[in-house]
Backbone as CSV, one residue per row, in Angstrom:
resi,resn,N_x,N_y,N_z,CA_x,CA_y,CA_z,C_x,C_y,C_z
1,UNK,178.817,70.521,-60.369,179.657,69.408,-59.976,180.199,68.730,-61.245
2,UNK,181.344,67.874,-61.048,181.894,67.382,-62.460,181.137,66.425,-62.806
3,UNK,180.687,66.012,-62.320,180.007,64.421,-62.394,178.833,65.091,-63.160
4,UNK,178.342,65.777,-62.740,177.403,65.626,-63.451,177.312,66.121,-65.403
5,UNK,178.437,66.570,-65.544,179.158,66.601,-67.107,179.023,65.123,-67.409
6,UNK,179.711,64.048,-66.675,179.965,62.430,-66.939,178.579,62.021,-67.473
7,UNK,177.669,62.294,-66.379,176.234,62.085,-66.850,175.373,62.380,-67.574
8,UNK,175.699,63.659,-68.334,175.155,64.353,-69.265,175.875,63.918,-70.571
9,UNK,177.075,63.363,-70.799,177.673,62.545,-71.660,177.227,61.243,-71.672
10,UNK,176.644,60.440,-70.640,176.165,59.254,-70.666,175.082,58.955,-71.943
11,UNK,173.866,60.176,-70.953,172.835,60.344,-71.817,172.877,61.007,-73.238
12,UNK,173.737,61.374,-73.490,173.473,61.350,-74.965,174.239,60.594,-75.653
13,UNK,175.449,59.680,-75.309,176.092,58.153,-75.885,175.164,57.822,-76.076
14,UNK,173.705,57.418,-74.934,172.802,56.371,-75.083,171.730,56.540,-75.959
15,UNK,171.380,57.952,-76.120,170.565,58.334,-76.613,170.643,58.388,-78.631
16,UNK,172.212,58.572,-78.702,172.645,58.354,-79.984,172.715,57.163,-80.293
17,UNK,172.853,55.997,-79.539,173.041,54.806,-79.882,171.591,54.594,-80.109
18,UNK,170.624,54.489,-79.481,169.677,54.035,-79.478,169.263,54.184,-81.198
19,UNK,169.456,55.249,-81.715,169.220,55.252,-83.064,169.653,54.880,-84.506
20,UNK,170.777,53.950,-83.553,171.270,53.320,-84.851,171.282,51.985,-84.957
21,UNK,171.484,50.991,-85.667,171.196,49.831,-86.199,171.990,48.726,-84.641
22,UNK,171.260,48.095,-84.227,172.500,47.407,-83.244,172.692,45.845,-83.733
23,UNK,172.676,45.465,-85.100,173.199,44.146,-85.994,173.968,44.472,-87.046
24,UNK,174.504,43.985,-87.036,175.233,42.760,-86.226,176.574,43.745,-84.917
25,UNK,176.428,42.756,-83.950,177.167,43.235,-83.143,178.749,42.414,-83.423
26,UNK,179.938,43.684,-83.371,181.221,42.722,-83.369,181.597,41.062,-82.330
27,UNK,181.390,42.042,-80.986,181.748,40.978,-79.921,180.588,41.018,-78.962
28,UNK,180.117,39.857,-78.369,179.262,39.729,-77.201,178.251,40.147,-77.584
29,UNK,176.954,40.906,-77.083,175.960,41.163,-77.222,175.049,42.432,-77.196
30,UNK,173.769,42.558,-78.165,173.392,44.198,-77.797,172.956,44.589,-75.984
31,UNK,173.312,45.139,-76.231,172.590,45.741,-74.566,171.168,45.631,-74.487
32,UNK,170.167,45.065,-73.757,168.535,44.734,-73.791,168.611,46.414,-73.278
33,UNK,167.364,46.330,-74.161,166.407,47.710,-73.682,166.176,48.577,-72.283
34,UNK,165.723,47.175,-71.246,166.009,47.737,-69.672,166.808,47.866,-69.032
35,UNK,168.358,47.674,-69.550,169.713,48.046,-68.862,169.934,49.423,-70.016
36,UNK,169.561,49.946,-70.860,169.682,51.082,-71.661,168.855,51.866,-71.181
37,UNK,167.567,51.817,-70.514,166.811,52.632,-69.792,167.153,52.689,-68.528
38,UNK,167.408,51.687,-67.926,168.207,51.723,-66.378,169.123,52.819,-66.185
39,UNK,170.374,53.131,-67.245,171.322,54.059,-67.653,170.859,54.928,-67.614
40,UNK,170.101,55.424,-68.695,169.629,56.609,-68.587,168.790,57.231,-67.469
41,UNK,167.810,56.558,-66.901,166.994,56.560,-65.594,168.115,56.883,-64.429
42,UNK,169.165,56.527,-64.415,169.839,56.612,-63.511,171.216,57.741,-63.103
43,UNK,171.002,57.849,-64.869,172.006,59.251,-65.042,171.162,60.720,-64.885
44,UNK,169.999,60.205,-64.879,169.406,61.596,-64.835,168.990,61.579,-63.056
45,UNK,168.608,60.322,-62.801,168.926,60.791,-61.211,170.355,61.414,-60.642
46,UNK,171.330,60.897,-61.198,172.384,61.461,-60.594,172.495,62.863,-60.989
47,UNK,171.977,63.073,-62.280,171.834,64.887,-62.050,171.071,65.460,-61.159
48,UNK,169.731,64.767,-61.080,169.022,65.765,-60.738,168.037,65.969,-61.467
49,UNK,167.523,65.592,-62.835,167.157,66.154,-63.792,165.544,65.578,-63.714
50,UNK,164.668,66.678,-63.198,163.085,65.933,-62.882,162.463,65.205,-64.369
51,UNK,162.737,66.136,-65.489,161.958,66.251,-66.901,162.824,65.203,-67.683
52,UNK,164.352,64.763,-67.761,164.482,63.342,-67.872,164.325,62.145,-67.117
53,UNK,164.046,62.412,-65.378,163.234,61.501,-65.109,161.839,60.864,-65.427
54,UNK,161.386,61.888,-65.646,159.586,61.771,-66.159,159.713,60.783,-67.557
55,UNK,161.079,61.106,-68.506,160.778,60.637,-69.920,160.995,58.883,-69.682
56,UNK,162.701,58.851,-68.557,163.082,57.696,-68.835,162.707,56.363,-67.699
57,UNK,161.811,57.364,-66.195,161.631,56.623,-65.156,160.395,55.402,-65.874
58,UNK,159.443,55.802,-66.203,158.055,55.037,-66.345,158.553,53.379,-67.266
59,UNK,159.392,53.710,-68.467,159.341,52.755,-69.086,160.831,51.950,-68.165
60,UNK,161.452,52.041,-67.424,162.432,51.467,-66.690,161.006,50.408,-65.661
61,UNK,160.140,51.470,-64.955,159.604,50.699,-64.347,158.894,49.722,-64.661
62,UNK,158.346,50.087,-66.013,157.741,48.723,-67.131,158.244,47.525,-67.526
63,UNK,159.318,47.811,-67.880,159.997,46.644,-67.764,160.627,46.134,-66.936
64,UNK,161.000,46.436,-65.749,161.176,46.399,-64.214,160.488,44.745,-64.067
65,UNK,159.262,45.612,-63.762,157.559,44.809,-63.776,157.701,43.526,-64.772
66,UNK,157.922,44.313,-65.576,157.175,42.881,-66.846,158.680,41.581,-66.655
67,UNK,159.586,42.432,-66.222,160.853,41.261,-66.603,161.086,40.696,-65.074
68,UNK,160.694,41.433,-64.120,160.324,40.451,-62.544,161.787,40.455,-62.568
69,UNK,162.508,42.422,-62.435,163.788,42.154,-62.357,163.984,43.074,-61.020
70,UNK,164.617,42.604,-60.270,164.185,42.954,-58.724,165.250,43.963,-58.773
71,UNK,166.317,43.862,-58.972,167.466,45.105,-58.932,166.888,46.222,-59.709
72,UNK,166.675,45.774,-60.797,166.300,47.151,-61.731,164.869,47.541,-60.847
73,UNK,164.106,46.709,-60.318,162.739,47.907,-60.008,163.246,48.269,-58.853
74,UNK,164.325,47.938,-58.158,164.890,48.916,-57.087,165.717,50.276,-57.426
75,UNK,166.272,50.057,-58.083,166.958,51.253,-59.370,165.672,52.429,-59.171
76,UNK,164.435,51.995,-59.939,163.459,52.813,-60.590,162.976,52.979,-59.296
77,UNK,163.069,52.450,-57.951,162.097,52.688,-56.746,163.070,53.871,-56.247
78,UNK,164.518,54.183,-56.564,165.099,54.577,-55.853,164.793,56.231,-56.901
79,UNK,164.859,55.959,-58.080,164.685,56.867,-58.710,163.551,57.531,-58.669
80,UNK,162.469,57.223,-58.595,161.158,57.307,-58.232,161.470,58.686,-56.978
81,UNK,162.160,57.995,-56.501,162.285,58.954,-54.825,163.248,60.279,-54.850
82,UNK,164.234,60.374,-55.620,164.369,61.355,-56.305,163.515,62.689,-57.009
83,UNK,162.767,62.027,-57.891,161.927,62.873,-58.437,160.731,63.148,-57.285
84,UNK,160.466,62.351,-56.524,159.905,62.898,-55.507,160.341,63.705,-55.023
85,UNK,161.505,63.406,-54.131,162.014,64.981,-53.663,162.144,66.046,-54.349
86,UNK,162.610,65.956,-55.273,162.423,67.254,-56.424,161.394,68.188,-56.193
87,UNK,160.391,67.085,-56.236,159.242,67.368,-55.937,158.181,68.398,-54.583
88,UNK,158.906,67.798,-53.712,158.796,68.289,-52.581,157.820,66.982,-51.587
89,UNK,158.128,65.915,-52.033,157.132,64.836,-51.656,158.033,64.114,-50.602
90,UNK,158.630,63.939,-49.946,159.414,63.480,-49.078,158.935,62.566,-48.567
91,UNK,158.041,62.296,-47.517,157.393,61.178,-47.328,157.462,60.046,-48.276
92,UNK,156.902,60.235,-49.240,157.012,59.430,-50.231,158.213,58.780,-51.046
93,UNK,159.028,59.895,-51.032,160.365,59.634,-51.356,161.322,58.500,-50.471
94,UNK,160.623,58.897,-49.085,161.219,58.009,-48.037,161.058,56.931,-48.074
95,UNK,160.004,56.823,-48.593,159.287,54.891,-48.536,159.995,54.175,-49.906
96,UNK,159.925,55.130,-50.408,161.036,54.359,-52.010,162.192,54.001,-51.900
97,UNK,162.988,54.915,-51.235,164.234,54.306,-50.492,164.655,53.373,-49.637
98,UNK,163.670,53.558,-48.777,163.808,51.923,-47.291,163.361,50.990,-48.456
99,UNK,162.417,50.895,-49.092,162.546,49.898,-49.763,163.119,49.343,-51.117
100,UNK,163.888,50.405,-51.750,165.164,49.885,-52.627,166.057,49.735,-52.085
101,UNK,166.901,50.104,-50.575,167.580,49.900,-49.826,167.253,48.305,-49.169
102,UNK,166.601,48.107,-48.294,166.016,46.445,-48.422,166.256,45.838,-49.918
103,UNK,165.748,46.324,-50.833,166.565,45.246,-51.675,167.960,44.869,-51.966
104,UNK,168.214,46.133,-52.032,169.984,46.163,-52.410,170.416,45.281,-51.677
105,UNK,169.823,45.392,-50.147,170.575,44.326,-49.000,170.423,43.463,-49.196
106,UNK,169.580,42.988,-49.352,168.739,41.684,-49.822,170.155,40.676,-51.200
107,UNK,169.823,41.838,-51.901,170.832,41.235,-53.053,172.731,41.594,-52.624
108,UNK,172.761,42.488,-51.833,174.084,42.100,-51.548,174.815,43.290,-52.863
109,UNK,173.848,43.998,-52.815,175.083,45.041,-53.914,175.415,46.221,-53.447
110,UNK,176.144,46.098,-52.850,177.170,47.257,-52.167,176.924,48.753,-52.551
111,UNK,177.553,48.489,-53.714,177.337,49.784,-54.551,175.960,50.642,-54.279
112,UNK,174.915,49.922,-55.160,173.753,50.642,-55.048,172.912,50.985,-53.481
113,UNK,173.501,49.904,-52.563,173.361,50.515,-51.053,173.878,51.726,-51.016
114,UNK,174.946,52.046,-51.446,176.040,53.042,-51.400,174.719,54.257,-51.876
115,UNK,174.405,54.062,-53.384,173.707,55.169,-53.871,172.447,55.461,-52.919
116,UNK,171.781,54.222,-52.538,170.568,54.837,-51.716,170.639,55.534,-50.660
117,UNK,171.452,54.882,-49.903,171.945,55.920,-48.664,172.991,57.155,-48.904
118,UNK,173.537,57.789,-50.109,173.622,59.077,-50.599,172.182,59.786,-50.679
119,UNK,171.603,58.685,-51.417,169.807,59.805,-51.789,169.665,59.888,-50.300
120,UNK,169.427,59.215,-49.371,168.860,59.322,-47.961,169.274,60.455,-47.521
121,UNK,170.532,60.676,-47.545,170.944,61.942,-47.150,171.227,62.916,-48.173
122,UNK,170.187,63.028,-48.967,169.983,63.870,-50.334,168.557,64.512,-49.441
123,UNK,168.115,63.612,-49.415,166.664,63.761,-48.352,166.439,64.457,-47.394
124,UNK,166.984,63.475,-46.728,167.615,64.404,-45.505,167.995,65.750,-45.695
125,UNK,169.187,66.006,-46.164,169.578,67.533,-46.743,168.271,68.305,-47.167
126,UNK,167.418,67.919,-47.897,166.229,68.574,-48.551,165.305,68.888,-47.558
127,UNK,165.003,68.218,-46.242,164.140,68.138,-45.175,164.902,68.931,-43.649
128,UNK,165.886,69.742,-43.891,166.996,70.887,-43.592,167.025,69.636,-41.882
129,UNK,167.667,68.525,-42.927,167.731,67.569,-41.132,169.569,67.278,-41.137
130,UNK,170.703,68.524,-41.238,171.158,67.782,-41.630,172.611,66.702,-40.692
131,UNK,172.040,66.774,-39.613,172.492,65.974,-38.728,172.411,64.149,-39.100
132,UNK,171.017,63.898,-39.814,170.632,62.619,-40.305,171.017,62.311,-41.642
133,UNK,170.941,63.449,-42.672,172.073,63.380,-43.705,173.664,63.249,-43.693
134,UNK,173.920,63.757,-42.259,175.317,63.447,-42.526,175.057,61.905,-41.766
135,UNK,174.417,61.394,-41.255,174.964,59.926,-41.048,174.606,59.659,-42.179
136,UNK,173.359,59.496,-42.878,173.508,58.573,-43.996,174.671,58.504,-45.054
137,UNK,175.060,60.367,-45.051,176.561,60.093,-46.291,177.800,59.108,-45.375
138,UNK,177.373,59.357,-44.220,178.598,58.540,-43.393,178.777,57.183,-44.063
139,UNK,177.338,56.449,-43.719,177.094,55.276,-44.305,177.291,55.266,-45.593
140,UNK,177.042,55.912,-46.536,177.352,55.920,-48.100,178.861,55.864,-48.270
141,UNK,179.751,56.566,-47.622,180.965,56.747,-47.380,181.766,55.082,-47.537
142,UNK,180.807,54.996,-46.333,181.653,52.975,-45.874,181.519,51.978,-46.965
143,UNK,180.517,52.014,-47.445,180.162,51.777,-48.754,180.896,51.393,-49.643
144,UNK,181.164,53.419,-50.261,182.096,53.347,-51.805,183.508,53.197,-51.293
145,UNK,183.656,53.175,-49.784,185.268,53.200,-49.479,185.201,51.909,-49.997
146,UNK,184.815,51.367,-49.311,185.065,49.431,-49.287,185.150,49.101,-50.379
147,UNK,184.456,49.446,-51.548,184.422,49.131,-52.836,185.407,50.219,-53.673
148,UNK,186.283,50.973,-53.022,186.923,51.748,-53.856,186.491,52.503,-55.164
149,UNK,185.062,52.391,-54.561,184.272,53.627,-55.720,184.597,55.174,-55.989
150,UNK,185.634,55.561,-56.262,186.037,57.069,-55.624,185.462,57.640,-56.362
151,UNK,184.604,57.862,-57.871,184.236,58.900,-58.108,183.077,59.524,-57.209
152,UNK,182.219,58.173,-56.524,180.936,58.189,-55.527,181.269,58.881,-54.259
153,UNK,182.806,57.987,-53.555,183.656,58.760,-52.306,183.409,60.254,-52.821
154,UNK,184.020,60.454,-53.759,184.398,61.928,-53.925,183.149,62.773,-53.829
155,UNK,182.205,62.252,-54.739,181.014,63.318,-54.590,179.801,63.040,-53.342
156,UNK,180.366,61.980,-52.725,179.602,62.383,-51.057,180.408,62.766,-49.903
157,UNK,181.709,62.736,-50.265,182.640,63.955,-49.545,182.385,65.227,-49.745
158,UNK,182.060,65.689,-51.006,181.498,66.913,-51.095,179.838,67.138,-50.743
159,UNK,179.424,66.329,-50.746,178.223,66.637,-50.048,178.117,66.668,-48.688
160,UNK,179.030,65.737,-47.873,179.211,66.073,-46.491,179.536,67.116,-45.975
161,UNK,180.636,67.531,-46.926,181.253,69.003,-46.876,180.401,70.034,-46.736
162,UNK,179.164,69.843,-47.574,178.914,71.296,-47.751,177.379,71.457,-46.772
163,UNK,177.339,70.096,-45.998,176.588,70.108,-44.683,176.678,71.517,-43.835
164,UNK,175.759,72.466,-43.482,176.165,73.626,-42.242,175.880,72.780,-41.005
């Protein structure tokens, strides 16, 4: 998929930055540590990628925790459920989602509703249900429409698509 080139460029912007000096900054401010791990945590969910989840999920959730930042430990709950499925843990995966999904709602961010209910029917797809995956991309659909997210539209159109 193309996207996932985008994401594989993410992670190594971030990964190169990380190693270089971030003072003095020209304009505005350095990026904190748990929105630089959030990124990465989140680009490797969108690949797919179990073995950069493992590197970048744990310390996202650490500071998640320690900074009592409710979006980001929904991020890492959602990611969490990913690598579960990877996994073959589904159950488990499921419970990470209803409840980063409850948050998202909770907070009102469209978007990342959008992403959880793609994973749902990532899930779904993985659990050969895919009558319940295609509602959830349905729902993911309403989502990135509303918000005119099209690179997201686009790649859960193709995942609907390739529903049998």
């Amino acid at each position: 998929m193309q996207a996932k080139g985008e994401f594989a460029l993410v992670t190594k912007n971030i990964e190169t930055a990380r190693k270089t000096s971030g003072q003095p900054v020209k304009r505005g401010t350095m990026a904190h540590e748990h929105h630089m791990q959030m990124l990465l945590t989140e680009a490797a969910a969108q690949r797919g990628e179990a073995e950069a989840l493992q590197r970048s999920l744990p310390r996202l959730e650490e500071l998640a925790k320690r900074d009592k930042h409710k979006l980001y430990a929904a991020i890492a709950q959602r990611a969490r459920s990913v690598l579960q499925r990877l996994a073959g843990e589904y159950d488990e995966a499921e419970a990470h989602l209803e409840q980063a999904l409850e948050v998202f709602s909770e907070l009102g961010t469209r978007w990342q509703s959008g992403r959880t209910l793609f994973e749902m029917g990532e899930l779904a797809a993985a659990r050969e249900n895919p009558e319940a995956a295609r509602q959830y991309y349905q729902r993911a659909l309403g989502e990135f429409e509303s918000l005119q997210a099209l690179p997201d539209f686009k790649r859960t159109t193709a995942a609907l698509q390739s529903l049998k």
